[in-house]
C-alpha positions as CSV (number, residue, x, y, z in Angstrom):
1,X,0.0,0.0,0.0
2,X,1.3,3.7,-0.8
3,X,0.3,4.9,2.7
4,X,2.9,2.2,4.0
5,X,5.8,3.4,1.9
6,X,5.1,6.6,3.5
7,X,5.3,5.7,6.6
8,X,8.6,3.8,5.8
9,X,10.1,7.3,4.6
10,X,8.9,9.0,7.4
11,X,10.3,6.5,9.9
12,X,13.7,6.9,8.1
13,X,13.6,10.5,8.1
14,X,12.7,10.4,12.0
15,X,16.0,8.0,12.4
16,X,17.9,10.0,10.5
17,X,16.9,13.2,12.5
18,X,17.5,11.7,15.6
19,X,21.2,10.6,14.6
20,X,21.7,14.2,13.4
21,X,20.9,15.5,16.7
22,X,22.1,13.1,18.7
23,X,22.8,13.4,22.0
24,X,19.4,14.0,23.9
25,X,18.0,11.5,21.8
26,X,20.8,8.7,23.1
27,X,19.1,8.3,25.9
28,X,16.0,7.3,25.1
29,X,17.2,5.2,22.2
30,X,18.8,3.3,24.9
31,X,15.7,3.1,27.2
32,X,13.7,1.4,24.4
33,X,14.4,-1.1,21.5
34,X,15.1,0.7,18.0
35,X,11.7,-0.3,17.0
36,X,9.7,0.4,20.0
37,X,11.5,3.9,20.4
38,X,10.0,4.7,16.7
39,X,6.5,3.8,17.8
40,X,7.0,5.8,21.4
41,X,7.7,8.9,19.1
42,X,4.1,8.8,17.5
């Protein structure tokens, strides 16, 4: 579906965001499994 490609890019752009910014993101990427932490963000 087209609406779940979108949410793919979205979920990379929010990864890539968060590796940008970095360090008061590290610790709640640690707190939560990669996955879970994208889903937490929502």
């Amino acid at each position: 579906w087209p609406s779940e490609e979108v949410d793919q890019v979205n979920v990379t752009k929010t990864k890539n965001e968060v590796k940008k910014k970095g360090k008061h993101r590290k610790k709640f990427k640690h707190e939560y499994p990669k996955g879970v932490a994208v889903e937490q963000r929502w």
